[in-house]
Gaussian input, Z-matrix of N, CA and C with variables (Angstrom, degrees):
# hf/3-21g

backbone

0 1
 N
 C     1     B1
 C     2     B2     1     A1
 N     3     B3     2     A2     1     D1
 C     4     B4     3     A3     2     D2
 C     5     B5     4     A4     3     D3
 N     6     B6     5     A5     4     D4
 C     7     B7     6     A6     5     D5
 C     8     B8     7     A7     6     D6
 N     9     B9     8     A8     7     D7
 C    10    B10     9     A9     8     D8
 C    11    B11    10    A10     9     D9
 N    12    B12    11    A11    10    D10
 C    13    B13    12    A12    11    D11
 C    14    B14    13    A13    12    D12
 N    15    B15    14    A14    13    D13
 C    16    B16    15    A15    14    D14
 C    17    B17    16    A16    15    D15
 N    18    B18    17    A17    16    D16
 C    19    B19    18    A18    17    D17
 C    20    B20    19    A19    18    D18
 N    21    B21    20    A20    19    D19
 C    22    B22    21    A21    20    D20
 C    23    B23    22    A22    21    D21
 N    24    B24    23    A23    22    D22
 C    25    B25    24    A24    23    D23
 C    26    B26    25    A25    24    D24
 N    27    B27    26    A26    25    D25
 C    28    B28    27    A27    26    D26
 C    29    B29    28    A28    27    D27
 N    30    B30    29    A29    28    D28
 C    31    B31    30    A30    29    D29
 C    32    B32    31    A31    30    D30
 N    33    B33    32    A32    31    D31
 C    34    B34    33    A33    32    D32
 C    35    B35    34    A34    33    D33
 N    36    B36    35    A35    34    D34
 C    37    B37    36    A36    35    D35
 C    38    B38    37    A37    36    D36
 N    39    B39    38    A38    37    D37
 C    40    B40    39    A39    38    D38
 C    41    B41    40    A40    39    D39
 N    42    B42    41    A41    40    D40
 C    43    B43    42    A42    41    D41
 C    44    B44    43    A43    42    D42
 N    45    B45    44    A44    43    D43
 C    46    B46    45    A45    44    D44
 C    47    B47    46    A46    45    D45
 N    48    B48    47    A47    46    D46
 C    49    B49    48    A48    47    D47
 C    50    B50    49    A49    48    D48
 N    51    B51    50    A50    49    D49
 C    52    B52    51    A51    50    D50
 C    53    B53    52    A52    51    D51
 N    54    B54    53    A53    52    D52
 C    55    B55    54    A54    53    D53
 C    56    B56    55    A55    54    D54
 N    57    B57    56    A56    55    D55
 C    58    B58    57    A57    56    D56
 C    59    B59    58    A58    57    D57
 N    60    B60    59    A59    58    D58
 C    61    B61    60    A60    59    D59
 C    62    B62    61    A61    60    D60
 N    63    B63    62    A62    61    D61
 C    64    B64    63    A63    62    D62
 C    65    B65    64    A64    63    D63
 N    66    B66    65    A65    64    D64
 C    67    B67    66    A66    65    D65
 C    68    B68    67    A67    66    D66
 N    69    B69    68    A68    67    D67
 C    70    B70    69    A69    68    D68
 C    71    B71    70    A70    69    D69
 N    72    B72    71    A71    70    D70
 C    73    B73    72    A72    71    D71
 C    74    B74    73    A73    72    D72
 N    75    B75    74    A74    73    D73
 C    76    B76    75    A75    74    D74
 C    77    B77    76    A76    75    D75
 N    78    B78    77    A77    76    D76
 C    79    B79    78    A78    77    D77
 C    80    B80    79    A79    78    D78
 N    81    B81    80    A80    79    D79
 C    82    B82    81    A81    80    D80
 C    83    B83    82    A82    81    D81
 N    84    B84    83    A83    82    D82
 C    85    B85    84    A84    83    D83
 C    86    B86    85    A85    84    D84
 N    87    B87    86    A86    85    D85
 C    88    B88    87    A87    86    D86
 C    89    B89    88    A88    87    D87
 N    90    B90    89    A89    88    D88
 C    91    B91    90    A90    89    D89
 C    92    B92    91    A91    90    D90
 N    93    B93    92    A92    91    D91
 C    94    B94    93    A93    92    D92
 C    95    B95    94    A94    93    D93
 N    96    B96    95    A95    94    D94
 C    97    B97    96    A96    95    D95
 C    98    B98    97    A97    96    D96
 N    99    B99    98    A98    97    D97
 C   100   B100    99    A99    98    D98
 C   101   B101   100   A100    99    D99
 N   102   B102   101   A101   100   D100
 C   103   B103   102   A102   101   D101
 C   104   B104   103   A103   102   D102
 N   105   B105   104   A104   103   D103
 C   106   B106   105   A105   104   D104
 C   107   B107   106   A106   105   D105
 N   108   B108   107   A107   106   D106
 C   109   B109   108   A108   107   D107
 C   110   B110   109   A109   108   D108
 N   111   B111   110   A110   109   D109
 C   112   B112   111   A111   110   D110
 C   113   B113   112   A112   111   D111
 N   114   B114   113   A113   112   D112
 C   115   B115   114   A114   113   D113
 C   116   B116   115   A115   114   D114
 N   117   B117   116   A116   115   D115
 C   118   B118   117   A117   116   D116
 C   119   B119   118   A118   117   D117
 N   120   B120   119   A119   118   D118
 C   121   B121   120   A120   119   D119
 C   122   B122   121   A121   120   D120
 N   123   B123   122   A122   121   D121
 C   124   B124   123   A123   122   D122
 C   125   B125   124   A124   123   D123
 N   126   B126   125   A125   124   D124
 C   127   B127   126   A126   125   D125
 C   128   B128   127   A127   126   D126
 N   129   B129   128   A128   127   D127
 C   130   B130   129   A129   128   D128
 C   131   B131   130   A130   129   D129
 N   132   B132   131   A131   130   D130
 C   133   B133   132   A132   131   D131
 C   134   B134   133   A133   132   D132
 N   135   B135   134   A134   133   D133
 C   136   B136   135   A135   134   D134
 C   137   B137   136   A136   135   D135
 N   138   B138   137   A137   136   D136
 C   139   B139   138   A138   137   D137
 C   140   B140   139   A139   138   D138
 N   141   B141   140   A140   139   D139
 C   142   B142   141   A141   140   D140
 C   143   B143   142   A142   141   D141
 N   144   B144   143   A143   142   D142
 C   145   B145   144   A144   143   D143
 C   146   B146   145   A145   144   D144
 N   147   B147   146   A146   145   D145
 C   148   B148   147   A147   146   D146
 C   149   B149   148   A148   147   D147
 N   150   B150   149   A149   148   D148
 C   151   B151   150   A150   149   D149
 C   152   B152   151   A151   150   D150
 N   153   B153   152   A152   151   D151
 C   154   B154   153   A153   152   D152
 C   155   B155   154   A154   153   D153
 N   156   B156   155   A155   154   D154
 C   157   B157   156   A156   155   D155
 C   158   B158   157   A157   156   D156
 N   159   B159   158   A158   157   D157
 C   160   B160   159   A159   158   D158
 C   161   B161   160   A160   159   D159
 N   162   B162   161   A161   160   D160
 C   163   B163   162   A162   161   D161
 C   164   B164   163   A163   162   D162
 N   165   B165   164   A164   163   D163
 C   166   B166   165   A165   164   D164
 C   167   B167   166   A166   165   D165

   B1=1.4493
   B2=1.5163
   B3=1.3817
   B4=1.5216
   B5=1.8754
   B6=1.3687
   B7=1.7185
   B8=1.3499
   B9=1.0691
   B10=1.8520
   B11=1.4292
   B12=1.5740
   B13=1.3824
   B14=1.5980
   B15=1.3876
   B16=1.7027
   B17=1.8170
   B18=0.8185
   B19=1.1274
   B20=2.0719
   B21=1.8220
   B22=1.3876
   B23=1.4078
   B24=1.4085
   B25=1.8313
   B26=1.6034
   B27=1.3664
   B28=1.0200
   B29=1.8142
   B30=1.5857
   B31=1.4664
   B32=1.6950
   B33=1.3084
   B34=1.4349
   B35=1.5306
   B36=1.2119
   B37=1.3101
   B38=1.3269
   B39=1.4888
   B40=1.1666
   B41=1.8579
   B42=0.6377
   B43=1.5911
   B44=1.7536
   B45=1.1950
   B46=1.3546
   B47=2.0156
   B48=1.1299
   B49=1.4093
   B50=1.3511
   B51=1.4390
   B52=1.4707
   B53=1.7914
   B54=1.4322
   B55=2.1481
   B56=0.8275
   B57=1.3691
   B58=1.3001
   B59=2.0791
   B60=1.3713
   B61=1.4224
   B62=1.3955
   B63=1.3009
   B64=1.5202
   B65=1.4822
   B66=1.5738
   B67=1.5297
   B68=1.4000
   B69=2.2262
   B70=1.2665
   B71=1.3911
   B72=1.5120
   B73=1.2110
   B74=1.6027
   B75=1.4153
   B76=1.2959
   B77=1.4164
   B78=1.8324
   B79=1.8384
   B80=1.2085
   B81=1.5017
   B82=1.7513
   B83=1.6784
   B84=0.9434
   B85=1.4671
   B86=1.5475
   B87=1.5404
   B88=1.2482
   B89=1.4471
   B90=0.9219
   B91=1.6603
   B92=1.5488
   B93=1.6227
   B94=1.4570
   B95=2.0070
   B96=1.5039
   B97=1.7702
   B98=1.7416
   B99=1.5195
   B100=1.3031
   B101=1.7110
   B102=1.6711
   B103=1.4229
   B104=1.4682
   B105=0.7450
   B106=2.1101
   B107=1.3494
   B108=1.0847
   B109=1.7571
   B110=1.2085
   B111=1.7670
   B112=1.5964
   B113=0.9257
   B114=1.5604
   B115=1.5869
   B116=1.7954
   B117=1.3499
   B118=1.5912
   B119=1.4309
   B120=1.2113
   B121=1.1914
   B122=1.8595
   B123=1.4275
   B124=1.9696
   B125=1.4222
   B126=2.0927
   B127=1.5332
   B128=1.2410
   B129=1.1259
   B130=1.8930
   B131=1.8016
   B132=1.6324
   B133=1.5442
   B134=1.4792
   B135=1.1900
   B136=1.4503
   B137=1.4033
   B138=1.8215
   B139=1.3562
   B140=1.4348
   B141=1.2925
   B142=1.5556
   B143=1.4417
   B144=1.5432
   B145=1.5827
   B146=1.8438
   B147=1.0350
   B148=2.1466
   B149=1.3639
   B150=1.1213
   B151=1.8941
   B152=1.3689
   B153=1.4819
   B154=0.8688
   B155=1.7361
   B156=1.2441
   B157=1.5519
   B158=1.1339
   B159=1.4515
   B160=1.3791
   B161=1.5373
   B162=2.0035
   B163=1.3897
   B164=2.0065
   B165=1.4026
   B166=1.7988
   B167=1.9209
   A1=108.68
   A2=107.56
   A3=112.46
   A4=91.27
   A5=89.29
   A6=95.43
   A7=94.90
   A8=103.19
   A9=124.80
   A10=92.53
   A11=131.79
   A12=113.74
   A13=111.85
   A14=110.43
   A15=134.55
   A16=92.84
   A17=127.34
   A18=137.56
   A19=112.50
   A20=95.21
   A21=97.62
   A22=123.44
   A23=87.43
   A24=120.52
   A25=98.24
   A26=115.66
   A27=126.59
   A28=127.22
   A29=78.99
   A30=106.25
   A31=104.34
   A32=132.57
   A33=118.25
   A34=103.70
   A35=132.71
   A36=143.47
   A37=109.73
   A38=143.51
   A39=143.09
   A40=100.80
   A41=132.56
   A42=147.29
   A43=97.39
   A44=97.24
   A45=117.85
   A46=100.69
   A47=104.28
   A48=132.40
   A49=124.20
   A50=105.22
   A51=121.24
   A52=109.85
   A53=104.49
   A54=114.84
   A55=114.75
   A56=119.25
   A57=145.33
   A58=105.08
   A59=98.30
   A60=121.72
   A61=103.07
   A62=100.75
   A63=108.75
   A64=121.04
   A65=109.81
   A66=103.06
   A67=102.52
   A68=110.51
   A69=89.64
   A70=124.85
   A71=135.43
   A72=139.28
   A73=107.15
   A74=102.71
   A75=124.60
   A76=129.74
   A77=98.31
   A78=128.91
   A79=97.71
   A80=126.43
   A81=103.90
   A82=105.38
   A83=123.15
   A84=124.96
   A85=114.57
   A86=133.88
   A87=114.40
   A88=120.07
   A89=117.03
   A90=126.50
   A91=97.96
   A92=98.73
   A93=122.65
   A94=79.86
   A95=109.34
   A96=92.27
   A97=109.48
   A98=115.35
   A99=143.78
   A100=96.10
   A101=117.20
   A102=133.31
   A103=100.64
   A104=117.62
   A105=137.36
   A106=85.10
   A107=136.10
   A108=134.10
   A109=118.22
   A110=113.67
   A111=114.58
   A112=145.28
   A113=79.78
   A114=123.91
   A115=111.76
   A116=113.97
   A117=114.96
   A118=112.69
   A119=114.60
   A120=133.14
   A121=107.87
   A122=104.41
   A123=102.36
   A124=101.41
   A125=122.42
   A126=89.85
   A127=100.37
   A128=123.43
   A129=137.27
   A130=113.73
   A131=89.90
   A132=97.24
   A133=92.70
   A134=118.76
   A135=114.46
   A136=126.90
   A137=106.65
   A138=104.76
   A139=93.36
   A140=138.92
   A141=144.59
   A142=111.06
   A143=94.21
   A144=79.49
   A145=127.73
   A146=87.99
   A147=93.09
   A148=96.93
   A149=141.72
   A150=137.27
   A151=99.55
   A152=120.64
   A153=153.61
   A154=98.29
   A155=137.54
   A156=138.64
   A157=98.62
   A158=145.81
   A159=113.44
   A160=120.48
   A161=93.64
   A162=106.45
   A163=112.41
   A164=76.91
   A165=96.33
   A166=98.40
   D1=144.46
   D2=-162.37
   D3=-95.64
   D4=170.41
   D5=179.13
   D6=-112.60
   D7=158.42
   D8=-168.83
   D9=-58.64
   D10=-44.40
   D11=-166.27
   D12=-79.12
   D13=-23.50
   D14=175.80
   D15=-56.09
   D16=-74.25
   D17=-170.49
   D18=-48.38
   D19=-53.71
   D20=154.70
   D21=-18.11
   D22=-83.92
   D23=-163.27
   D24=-49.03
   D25=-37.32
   D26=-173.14
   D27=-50.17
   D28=-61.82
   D29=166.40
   D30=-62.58
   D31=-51.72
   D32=-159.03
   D33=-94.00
   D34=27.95
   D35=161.10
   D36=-113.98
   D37=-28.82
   D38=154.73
   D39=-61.81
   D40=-41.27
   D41=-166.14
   D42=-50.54
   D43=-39.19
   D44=-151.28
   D45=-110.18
   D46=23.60
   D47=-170.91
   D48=32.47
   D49=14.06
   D50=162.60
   D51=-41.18
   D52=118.42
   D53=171.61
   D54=-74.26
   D55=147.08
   D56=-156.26
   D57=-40.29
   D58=-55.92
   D59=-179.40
   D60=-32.69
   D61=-74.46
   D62=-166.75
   D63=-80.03
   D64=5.53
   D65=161.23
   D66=-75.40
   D67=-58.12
   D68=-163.65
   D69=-62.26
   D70=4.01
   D71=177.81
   D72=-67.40
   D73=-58.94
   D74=168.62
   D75=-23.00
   D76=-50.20
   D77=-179.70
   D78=-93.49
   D79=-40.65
   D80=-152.24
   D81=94.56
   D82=-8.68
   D83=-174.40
   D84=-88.18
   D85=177.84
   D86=152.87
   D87=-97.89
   D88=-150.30
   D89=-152.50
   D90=-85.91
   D91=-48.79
   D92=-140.85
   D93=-63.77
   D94=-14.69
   D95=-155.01
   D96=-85.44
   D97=-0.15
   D98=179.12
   D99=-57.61
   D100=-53.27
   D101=161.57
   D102=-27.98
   D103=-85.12
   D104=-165.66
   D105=-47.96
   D106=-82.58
   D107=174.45
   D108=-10.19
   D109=-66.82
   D110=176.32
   D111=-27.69
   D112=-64.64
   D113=168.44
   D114=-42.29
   D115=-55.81
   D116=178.32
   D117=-68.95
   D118=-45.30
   D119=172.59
   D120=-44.32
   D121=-49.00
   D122=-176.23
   D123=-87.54
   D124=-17.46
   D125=-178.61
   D126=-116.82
   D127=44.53
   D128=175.48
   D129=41.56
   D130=46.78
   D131=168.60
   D132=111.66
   D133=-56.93
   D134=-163.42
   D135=-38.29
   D136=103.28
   D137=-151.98
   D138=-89.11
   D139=4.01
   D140=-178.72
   D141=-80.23
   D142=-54.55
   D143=169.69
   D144=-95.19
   D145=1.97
   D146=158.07
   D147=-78.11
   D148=-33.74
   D149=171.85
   D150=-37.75
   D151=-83.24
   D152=-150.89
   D153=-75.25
   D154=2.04
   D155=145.69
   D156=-104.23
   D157=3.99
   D158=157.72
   D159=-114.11
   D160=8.14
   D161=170.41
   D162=-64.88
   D163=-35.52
   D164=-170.33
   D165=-75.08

């Protein structure tokens, strides 16, 4: 689980059109966690319904 500022950094390095690759290089994370990002990123935080896309 990412930390709220992980997730930040996350977001304002994609912002900055940095790829997937070289964030998680960046974090230490993997790729796959760029997914979880999107995801907050398309439902403006809403971590209920990112649940519920990784329920599916």
């Amino acid at each position: 689980m990412l930390a709220p500022q992980e997730v930040q950094r996350m977001l304002s390095l994609s912002a900055l059109s940095w790829r997937a690759k070289r964030v998680s290089r960046e974090l230490g994370c993997s790729r796959n966690t760029e997914w979880l990002a999107e995801r907050l990123r398309r439902h403006t935080g809403n971590a209920d319904v990112v649940r519920q896309d990784l329920a599916r």
